[in-house]
C-alpha positions as CSV (number, residue, x, y, z in Angstrom):
1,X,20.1,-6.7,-25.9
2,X,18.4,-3.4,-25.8
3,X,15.9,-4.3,-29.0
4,X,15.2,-7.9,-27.2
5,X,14.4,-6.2,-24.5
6,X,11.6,-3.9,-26.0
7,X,10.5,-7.1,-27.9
8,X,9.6,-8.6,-24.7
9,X,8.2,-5.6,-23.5
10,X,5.7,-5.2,-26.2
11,X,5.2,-8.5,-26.4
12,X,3.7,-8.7,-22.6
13,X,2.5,-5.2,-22.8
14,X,0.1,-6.5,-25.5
15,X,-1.0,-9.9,-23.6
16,X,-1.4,-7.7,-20.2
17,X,-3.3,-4.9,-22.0
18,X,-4.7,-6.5,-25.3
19,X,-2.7,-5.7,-29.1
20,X,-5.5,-3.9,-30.5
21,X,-5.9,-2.0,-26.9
22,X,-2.2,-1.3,-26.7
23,X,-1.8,0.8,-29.8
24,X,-3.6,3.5,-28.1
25,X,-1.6,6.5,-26.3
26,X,-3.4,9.6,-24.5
27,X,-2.9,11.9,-21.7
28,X,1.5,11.4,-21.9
29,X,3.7,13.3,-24.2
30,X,3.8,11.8,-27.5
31,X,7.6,11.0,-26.8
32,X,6.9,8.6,-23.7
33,X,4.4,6.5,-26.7
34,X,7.0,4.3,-28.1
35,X,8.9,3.8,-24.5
36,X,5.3,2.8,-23.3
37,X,5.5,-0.8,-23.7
38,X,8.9,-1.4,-21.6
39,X,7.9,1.6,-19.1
40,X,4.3,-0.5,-18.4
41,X,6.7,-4.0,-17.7
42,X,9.2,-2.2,-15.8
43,X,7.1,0.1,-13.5
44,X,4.6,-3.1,-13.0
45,X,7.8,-5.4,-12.2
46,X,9.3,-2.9,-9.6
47,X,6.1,-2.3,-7.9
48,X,5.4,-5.8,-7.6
49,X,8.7,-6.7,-6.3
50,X,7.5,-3.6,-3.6
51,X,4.4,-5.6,-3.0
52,X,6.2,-8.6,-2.5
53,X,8.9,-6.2,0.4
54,X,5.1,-5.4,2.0
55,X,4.1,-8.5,2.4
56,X,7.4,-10.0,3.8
57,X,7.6,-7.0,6.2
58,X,4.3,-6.2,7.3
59,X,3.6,-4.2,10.4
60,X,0.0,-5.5,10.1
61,X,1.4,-9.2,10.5
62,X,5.0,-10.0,10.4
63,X,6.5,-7.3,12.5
64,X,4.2,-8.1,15.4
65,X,4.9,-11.2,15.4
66,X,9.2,-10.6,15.6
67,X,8.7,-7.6,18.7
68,X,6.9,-10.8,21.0
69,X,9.6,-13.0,19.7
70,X,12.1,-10.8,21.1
71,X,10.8,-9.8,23.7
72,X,9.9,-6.3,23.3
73,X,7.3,-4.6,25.4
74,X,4.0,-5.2,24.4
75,X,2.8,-1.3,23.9
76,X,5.1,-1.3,20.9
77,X,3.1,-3.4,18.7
78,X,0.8,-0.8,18.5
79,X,3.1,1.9,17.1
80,X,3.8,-0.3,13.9
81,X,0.9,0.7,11.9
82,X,0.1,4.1,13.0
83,X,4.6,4.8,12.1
84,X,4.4,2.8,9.1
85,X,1.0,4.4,7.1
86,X,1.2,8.3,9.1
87,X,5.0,8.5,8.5
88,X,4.9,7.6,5.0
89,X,2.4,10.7,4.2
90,X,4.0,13.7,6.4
91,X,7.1,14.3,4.1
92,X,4.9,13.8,0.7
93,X,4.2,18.0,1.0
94,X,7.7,19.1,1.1
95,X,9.0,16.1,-1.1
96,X,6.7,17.2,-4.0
97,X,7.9,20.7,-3.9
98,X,10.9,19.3,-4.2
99,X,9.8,17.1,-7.1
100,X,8.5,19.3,-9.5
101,X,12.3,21.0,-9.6
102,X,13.4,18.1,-11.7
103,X,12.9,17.5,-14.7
104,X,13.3,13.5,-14.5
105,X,11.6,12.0,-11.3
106,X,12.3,8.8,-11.0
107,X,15.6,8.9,-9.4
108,X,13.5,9.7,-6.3
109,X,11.8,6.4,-6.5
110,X,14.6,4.5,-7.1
111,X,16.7,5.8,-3.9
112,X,13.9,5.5,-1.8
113,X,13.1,2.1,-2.9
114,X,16.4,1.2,-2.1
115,X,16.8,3.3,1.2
116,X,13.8,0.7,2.3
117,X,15.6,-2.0,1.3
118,X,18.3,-1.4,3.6
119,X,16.6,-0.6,6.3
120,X,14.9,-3.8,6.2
121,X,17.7,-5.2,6.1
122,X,19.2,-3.7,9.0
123,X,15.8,-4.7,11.1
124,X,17.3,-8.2,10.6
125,X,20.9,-7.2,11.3
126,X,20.0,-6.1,15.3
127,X,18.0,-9.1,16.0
128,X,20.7,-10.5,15.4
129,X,23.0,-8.5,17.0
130,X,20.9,-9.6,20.0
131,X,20.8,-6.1,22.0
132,X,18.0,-7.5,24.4
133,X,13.9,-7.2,23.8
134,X,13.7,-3.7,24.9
135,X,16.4,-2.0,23.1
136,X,16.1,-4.3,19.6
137,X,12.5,-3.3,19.5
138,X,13.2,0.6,20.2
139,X,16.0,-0.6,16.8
140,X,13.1,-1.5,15.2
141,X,11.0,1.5,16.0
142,X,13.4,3.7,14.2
143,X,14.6,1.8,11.7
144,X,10.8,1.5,10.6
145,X,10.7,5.2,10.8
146,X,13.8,5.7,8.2
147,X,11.8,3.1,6.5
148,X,8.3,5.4,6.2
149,X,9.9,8.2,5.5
150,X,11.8,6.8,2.2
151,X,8.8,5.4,1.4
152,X,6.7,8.3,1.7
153,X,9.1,10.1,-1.1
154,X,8.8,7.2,-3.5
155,X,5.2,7.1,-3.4
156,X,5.1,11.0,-4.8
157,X,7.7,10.2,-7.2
158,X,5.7,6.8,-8.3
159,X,2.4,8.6,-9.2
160,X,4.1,11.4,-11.0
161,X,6.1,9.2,-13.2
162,X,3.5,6.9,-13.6
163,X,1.0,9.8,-14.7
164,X,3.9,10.6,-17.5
165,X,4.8,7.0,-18.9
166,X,1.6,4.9,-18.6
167,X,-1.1,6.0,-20.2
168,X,-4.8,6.9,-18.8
169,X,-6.6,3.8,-19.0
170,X,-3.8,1.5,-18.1
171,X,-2.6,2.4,-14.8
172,X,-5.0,1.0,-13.1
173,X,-3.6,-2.5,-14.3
174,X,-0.1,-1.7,-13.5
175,X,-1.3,-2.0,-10.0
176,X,-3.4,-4.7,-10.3
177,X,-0.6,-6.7,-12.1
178,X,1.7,-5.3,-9.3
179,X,-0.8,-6.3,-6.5
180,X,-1.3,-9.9,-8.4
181,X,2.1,-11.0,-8.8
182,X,3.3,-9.6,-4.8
183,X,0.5,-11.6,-3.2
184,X,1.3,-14.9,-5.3
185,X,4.6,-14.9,-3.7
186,X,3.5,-13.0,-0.4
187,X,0.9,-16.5,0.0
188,X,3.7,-18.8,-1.4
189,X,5.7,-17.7,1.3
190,X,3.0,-17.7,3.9
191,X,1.9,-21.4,3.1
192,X,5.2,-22.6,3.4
193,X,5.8,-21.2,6.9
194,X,2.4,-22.8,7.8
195,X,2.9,-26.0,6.1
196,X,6.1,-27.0,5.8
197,X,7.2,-28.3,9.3
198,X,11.1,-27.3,9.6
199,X,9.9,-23.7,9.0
200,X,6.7,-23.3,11.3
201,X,9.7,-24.6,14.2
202,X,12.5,-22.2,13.8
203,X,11.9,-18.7,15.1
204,X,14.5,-17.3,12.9
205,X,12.3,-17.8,9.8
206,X,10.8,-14.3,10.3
207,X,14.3,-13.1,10.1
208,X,14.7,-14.4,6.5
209,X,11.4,-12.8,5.9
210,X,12.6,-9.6,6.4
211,X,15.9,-9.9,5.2
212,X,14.4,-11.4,1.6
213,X,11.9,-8.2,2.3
214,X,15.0,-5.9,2.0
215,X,16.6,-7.6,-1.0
216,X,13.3,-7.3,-3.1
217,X,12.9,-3.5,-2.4
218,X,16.7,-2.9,-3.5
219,X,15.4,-4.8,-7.0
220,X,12.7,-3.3,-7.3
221,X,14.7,0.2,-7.3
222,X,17.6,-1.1,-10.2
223,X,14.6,-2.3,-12.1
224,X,12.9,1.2,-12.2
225,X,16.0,3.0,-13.0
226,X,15.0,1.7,-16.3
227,X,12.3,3.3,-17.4
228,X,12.3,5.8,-20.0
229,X,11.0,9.2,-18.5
230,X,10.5,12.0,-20.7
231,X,12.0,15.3,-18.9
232,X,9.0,17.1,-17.9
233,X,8.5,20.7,-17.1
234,X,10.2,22.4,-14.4
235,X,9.1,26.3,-14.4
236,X,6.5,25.1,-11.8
237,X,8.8,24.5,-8.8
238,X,8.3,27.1,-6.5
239,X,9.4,27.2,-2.5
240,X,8.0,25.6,0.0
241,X,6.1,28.8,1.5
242,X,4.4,28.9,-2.2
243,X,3.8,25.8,-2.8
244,X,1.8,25.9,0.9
245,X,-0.3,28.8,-0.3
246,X,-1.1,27.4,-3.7
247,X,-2.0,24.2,-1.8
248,X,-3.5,25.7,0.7
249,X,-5.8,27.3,-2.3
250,X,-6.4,24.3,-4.0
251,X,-8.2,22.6,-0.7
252,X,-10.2,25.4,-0.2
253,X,-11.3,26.4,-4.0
254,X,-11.7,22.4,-5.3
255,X,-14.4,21.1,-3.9
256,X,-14.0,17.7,-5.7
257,X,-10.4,17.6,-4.3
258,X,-12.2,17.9,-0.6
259,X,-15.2,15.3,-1.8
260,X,-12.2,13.2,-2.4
261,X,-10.1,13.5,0.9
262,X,-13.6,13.2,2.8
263,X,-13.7,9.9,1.3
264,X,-10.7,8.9,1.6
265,X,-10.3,9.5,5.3
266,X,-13.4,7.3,5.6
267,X,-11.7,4.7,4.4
268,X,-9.0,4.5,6.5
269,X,-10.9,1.9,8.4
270,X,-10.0,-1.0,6.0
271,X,-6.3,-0.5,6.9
272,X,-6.9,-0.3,10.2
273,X,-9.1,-2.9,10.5
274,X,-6.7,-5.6,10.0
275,X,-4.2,-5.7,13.3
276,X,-7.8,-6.1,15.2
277,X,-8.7,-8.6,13.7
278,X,-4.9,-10.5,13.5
279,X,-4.8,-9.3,17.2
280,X,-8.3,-11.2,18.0
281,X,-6.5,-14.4,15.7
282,X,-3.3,-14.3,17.4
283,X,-4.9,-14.5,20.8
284,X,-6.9,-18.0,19.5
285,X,-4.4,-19.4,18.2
286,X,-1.2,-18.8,20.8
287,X,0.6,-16.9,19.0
288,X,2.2,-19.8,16.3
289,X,4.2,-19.5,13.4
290,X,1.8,-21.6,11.5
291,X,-0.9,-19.1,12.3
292,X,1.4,-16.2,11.0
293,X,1.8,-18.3,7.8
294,X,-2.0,-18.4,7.2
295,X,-2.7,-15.2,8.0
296,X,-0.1,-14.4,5.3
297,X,-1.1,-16.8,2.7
298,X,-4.3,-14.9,2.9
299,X,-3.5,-12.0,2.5
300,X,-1.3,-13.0,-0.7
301,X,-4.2,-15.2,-2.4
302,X,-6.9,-11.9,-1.4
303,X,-4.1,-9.9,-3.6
304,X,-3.3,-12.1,-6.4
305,X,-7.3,-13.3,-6.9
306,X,-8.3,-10.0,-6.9
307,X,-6.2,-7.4,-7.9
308,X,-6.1,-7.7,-12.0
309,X,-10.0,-7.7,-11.4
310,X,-10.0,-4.4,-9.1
311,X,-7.2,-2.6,-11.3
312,X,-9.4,-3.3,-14.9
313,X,-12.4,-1.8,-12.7
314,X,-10.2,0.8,-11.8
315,X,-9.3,1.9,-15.1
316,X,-13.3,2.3,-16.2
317,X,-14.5,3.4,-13.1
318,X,-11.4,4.8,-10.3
319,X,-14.7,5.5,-8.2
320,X,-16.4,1.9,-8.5
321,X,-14.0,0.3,-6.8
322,X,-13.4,2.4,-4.2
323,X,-16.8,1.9,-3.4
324,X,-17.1,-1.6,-3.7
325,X,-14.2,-2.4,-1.8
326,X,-15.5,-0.1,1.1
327,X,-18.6,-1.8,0.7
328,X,-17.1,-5.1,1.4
329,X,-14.8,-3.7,4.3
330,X,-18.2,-1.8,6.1
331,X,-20.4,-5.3,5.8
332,X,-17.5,-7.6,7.2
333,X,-16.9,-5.7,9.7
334,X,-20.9,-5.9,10.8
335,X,-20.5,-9.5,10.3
336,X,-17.7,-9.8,13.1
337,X,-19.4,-8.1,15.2
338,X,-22.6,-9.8,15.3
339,X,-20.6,-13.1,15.2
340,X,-18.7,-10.9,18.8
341,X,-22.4,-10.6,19.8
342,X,-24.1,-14.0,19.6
343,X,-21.7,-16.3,18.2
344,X,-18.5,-15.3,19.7
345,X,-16.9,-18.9,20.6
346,X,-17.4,-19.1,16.8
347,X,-14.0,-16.4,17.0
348,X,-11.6,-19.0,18.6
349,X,-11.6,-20.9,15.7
350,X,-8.3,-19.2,13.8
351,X,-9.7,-19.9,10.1
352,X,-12.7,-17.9,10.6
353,X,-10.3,-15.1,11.5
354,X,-8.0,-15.9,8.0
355,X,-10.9,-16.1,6.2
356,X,-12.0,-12.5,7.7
357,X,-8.9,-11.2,6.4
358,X,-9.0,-12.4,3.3
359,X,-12.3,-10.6,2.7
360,X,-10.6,-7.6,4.0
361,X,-7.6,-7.8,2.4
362,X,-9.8,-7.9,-1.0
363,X,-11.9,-5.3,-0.1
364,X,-8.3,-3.0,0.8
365,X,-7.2,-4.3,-2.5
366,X,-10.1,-2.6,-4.0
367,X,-9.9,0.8,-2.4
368,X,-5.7,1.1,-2.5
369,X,-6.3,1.0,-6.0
370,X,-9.2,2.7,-6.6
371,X,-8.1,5.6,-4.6
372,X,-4.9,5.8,-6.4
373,X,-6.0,5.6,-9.9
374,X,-8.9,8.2,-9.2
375,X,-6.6,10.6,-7.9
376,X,-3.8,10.3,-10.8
377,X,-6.7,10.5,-13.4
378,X,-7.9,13.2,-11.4
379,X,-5.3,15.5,-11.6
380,X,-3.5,16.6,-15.0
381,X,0.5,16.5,-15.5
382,X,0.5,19.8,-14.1
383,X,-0.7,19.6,-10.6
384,X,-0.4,15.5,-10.2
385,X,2.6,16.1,-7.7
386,X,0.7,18.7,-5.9
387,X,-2.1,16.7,-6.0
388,X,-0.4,13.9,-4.5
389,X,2.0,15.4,-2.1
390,X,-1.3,17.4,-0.5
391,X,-3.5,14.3,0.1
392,X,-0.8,12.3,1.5
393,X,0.2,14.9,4.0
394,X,-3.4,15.5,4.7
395,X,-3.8,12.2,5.2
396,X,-0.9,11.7,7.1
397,X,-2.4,13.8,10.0
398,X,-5.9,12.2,9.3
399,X,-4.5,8.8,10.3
400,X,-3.0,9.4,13.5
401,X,-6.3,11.3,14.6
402,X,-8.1,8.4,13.3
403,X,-5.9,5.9,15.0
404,X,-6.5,7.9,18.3
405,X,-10.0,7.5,18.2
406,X,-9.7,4.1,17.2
407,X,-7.3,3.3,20.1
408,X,-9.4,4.6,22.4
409,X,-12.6,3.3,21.5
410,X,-10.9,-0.1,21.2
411,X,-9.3,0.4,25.0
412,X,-13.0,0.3,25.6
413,X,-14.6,-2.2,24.0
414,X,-14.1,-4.3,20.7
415,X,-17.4,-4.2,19.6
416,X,-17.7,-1.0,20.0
417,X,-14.4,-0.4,17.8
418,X,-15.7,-2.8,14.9
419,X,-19.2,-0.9,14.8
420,X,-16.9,1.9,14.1
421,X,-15.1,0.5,12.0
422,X,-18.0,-0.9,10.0
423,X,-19.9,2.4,10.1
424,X,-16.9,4.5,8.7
425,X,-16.4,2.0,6.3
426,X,-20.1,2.6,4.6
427,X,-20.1,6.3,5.3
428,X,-17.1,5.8,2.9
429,X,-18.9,3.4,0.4
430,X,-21.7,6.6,0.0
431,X,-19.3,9.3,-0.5
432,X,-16.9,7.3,-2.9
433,X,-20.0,6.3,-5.2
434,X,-21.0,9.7,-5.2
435,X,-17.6,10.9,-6.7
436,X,-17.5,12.1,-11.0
437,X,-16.2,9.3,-13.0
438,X,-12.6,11.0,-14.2
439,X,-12.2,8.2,-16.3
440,X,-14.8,9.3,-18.9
């Protein structure tokens, strides 16, 4: 069973990467070279089955839609994204000091893979315990919160075992396979609910979203017990007070390390982006489970047309893509707001909304995975945990500020938030463009 298994493997490892391509090993211990095959398929399965748990329970999307279903007060909605991104960072410091004490790191993936699962699952569980709208969206709140948190010690985990299976020059495909096969199903899903009558009617739909959220999460964990990690070094753990100070010197001594969080913060406005412009969409349209369904289905085709494209850019040129991709996000957010300016009835129509986040969605595509490959080729095996736990922390911080200002410029005005928006965006698309190519 074993040796068909690594038959299959190779087998799709070579179609996914190309057979003369695949022979070629760098930048992983010469150990982890044979396992590489089945470590590529596996890692890319399990992260795509994590796409597919993001798109199924997306605070951008599905989640608001279940909190006015139920009845929850309104100010809640805006706590989803701002819990789900900032609370996913905060724990990355401590986590990868943790980390780098064991040898083998992809236990930590696993259980937090799973620990999401089951707290999706218990989202659906309350709803259905049916508490009331106030205290089943505080249920929500918190369970979202366990949620972050587990993912926030996956995703330090993910980078550093990817960094030591997957070689340079391929991980920015596992992504983009990941990303591919998550937003097939994610815009499956979505045109179903839109389309398919008996669905669009029953409420309780977005319960089975989340609950078939929770299972794929749990799979996505068994599956990436399964890769083959080589132990790696473990002389490097040091406490938490250390591992501050040495952090604390690598943001002030590497200036590429700050060109790189400078960009990255910038950035941030393609995320954020999105519940504006579902918020403007859900106003047009009422509020509908059809209009949820699009809304996904776009967000799932943006992924799956565009992600194998952005991860083979990724893999040349980490840098490229960010740019491009903020590029994109900057221009379409000009574009809505001139359409806000002069054409603004043009708004009402819900599919010039969908198609808005379709473009954005591709455009975030672009930069999730640009960002990520650039900083994993950036680093070396040494300092990728570091690396990563310190920009995710940093970035933790950087949202909530950002979300602040955000909030309050969008308590304002609109237009004024998407001129923002669109402004950061391009700021972004300059200093992304301007970062060295670690790929060469």
């Amino acid at each position: 069973m074993a040796k068909q298994d690594t038959t299959l493997s190779q087998q799709i490892y070579d179609l996914a990467i190309g057979e003369d391509a695949a022979r070629l090993c760098r930048d992983i211990p010469e150990a982890a070279c044979h396992e590489q095959p089945r470590n590529f398929v596996r890692t890319t399965l399990s992260q795509a089955m994590s796409q597919i748990s993001d798109g199924l329970v997306n605070p951008k999307t599905v989640l608001p839609w279940l909190l006015a279903a139920i009845g929850a007060p309104a100010f809640m909605v805006s706590l989803l994204v701002p819990i789900r991104e900032a609370l996913a960072l905060f724990p990355q410091l401590i986590v990868g000091s943790v980390v780098r004490h064991f040898a083998v790191r992809k236990w930590f993936w696993v259980g937090g893979a799973i620990a999401q699962g089951l707290t999706a699952l218990a989202m659906a569980a309350i709803v259905l315990a049916g508490f009331g709208g106030t205290a089943t969206g505080w249920g929500i709140i918190v369970l979202l919160t366990l949620l972050s948190l587990a993912r926030g010690v996956s995703s330090v985990a993910s980078k550093d075992t990817l960094g030591k299976t997957v070689s340079k020059n391929r991980r920015g495909r596992v992504s983009g396979y990941a990303t591919l096969i998550g937003g097939i199903v994610t815009a499956c899903v979505g045109a179903a609910v839109a389309l398919i009558p008996e669905l669009r009617e029953r409420q309780d739909v977005i319960l089975a979203l989340i609950a078939a959220g929770g299972a794929f999460w749990i799979g996505g964990g068994l599956v990436f017990a399964g890769v083959e990690e080589v132990p790696g070094a473990t002389e490097g753990g040091v406490g938490l007070m250390d591992s501050l100070n040495e952090m604390r010197g690598i943001l002030f001594t590497n200036r590429e390390f700050r060109h790189f969080l400078t960009a990255r913060i910038l950035l941030l406005s393609s995320a954020l982006a999105a519940p504006i412009y579902v918020s403007i969409a859900h106003e047009a349209t009422g509020g509908s489970l059809a209009s949820l369904g699009l809304l996904m289905a776009a967000t799932g085709v943006a992924g799956a047309v565009s992600s194998s494209i952005w991860g083979s850019l990724a893999d040349r040129s980490s840098r490229m893509a960010m740019g491009l991709g903020s590029a994109i996000a900057g221009t379409l957010a000009a574009v809505i707001a001139m359409l806000w300016i002069f054409m603004h009835s043009a708004l009402a129509h819900p599919l010039v909304l969908v198609a808005a986040l379709f473009i954005l969605s591709i455009a975030h595509a672009g930069i999730r995975i640009g960002r990520k490959t650039q900083l994993v080729d950036m680093a070396t095996s040494e300092t990728r945990a570091q690396y990563t736990a310190l920009a995710n922390t940093l970035m933790g911080f950087a949202l909530l500020v950002y979300g602040a200002i955000l909030g309050a410029i969008l308590s304002f005005s609109t237009l004024a938030a998407l001129i923002f928006l669109s402004a950061s965006a391009l700021a972004g698309t300059a200093l992304s463009f301007a970062l060295r190519n670690v790929q060469e």
